[in-house]
C-alpha atoms as one frame of an Amber mdcrd trajectory, in Angstrom:
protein
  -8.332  25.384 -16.255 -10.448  28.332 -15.239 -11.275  30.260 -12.151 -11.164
  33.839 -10.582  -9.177  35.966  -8.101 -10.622  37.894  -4.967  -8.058  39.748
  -3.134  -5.313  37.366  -2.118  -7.572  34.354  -3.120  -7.544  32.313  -6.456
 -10.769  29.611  -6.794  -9.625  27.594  -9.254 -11.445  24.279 -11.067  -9.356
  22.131 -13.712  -8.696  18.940 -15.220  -6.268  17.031 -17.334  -7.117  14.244
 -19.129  -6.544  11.560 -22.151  -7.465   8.160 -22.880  -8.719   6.202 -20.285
  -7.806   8.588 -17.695  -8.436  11.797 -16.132  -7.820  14.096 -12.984  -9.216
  16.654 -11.901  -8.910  19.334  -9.117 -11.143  22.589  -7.604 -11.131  24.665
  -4.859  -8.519  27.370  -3.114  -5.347  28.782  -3.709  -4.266  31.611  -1.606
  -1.947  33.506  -3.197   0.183  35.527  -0.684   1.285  32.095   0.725   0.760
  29.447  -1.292  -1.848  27.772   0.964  -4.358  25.607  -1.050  -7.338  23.760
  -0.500  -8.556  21.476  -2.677 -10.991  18.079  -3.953  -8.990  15.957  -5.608
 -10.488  13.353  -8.040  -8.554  10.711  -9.904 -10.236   8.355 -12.392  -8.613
   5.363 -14.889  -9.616   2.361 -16.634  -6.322   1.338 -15.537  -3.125   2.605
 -14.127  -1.078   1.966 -16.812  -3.320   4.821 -18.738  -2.684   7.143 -15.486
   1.007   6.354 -15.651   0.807   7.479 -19.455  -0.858  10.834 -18.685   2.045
  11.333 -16.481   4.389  10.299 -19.105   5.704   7.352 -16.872   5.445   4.030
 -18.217   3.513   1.573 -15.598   2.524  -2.029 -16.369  -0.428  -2.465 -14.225
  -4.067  -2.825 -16.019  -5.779  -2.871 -12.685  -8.413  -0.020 -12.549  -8.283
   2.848 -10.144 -10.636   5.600  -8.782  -9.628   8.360  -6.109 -11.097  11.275
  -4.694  -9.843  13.347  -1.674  -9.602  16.409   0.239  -5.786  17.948  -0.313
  -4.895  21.318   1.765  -2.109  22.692   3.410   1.427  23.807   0.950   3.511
  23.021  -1.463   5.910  21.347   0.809   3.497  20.127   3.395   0.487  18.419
   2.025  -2.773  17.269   3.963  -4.877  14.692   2.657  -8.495  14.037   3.959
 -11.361  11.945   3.501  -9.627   9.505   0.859 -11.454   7.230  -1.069  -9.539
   4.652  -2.675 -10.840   1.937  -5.029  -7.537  -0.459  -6.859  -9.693  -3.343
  -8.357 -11.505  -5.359  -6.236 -10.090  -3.314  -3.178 -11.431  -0.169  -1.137
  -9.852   1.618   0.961 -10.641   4.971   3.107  -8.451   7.023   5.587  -5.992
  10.483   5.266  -2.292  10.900   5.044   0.161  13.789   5.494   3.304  14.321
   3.677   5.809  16.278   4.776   8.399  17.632   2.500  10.943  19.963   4.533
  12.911  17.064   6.151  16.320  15.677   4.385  14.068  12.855   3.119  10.209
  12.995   2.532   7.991  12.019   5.799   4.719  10.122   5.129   1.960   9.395
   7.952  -0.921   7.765   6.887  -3.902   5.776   8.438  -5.466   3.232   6.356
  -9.025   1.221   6.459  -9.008  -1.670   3.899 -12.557  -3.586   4.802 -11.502
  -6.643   2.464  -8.660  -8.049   1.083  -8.562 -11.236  -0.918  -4.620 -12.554
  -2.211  -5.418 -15.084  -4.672  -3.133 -17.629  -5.271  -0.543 -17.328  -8.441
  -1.192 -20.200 -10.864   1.695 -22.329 -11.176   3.504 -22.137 -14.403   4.135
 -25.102 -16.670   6.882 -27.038 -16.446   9.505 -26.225 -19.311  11.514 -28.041
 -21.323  15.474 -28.850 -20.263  16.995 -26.495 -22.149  18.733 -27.817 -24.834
  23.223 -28.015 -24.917  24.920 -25.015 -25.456  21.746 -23.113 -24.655  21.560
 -19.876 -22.723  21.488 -20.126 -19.158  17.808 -18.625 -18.466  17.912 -14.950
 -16.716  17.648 -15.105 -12.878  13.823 -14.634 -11.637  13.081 -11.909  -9.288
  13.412 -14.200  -6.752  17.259 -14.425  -7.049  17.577 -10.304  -6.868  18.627
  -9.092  -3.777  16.224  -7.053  -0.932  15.860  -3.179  -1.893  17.527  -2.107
   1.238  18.643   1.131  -0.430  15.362   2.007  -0.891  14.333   1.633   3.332
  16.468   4.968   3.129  14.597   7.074   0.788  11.526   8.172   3.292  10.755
   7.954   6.869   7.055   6.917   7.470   3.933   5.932   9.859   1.278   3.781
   8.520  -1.218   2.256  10.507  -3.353  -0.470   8.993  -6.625  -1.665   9.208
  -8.147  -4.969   7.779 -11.469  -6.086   8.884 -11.237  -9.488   6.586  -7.771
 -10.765   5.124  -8.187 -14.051   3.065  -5.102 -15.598   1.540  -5.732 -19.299
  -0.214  -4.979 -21.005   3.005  -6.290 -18.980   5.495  -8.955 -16.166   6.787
  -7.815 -12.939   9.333  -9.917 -10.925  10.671  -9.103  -7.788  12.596  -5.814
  -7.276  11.607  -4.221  -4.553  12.950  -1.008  -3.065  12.225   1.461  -0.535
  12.863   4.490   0.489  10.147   7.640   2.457  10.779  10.311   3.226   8.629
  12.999   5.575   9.964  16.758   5.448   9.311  16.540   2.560   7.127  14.889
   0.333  10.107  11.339  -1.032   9.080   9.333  -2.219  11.703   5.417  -3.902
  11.797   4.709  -3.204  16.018   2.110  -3.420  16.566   0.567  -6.211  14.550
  -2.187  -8.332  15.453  -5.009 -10.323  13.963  -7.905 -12.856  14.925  -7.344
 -16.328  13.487  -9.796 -19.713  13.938 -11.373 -18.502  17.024  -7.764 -17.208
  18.268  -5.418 -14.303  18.081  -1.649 -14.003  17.229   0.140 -10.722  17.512
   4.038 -10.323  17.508   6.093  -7.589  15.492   8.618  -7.758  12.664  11.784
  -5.849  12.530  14.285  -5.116   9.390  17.327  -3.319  10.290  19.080  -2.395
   7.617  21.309   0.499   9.260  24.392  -1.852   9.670  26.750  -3.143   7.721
  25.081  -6.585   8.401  21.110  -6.015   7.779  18.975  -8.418  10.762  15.405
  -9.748  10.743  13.494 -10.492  13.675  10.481 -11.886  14.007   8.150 -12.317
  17.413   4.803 -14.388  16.952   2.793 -15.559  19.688  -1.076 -17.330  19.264
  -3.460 -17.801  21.986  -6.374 -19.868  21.970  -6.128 -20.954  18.332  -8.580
 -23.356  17.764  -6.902 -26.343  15.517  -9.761 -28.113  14.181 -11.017 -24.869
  12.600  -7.047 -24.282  11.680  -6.318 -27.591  10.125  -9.626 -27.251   8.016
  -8.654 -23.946   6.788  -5.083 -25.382   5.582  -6.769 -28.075   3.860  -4.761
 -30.857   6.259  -5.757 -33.441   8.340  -9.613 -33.643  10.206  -8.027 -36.037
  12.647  -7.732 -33.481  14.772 -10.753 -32.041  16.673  -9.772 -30.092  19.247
  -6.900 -28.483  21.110
């Protein structure tokens, strides 16, 4: 770390680094008030080696590259022009976090130009287990939803996706809108274009009551079915509708 001081001004440049992963920061500090503005770079061969910098073990050997603009204070943080690269995906947009509240506030807005889920191999079948043998551990499947954790931070993210592919099926346009206040999750808006079509609706998790609800709305318009049915792999009997 080095720098220099000019009145009530600090300029700082650093870094910290080890294997496989580094981060680095330079710019302002004002010192009367704690004000900073800074270019934030963070670079890893893979998270895991970021999560070991930190001291914080993380499973995850996906590479990852940052750099943004971070201003504003201690307690209320501004980022700008983020640049996000996680593997195969960009993304670009800014975020603010506010710390002052009883819980942590996050507002973000999010481009992602392309995203591609890939579908999970099946695993091979195993063997019956044998008599007398351990019942196996439950999968994460069995564990119940994190509701606690809709509790922890209130938040705003709007999303972006010019071009969602999952194995089945292509999006484009997808649009949507995340809030999470009060341990109530919500997706409204969200909308996409599908096989010449478009299907918007919302999503709601409540989990503020005793009883936690879902709702989901969907509607499509104009999907077109022979492009649909192609997409899903079914039947080409079907050519219009």
């Amino acid at each position: 770390l080095q720098g220099s001081v000019n009145g009530d001004t600090a300029m700082l440049e650093g870094a910290i680094s080890a294997q496989d992963a580094s981060i680095g920061l330079k710019g302002n500090l004002a010192l009367n008030d704690s004000t900073f503005d800074m270019a934030l770079t963070i670079k890893a061969e893979t998270v895991a080696a970021l999560g070991a910098l930190a001291k914080h073990p993380i499973d995850d050997k996906t590479p990852l590259n940052l750099s943004a603009s971070v201003g504003g204070k201690p307690d209320v943080i501004s980022i700008k022009d983020l640049k996000l690269t996680y593997g195969e995906i960009e993304a670009d947009g800014k975020m603010d976090v506010n710390l002052t509240g009883d819980k942590p506030y996050i507002g973000a807005t999010l481009h992602i130009p392309n995203f591609t889920s890939e579908a999970k191999s099946e695993p091979e079948a195993a063997d019956a287990p044998a008599e007398g043998a351990p019942t196996p551990a439950p999968s994460a499947m069995d564990a119940p939803l994190p509701l606690d954790a809709l509790n922890s931070v209130n938040a705003n993210i709007k999303l972006t996706i010019d071009t969602l592919k999952t194995p089945s099926l292509t999006l484009t346009a997808v649009n949507a809108t995340t809030e999470l206040k009060d341990k109530k999750l919500s997706i409204e808006p969200l909308s996409a274009q599908l096989s010449g079509g478009a299907v918007s609706g919302s999503v709601v998790l409540d989990a503020s009551e005793a009883t936690p609800t879902l709702m989901l709305t969907l509607l499509s318009q104009q999907i077109g079915l022979e492009s649909l049915m192609k997409e899903l792999g079914g039947s080409s009997d079907v050519k219009n509708g």
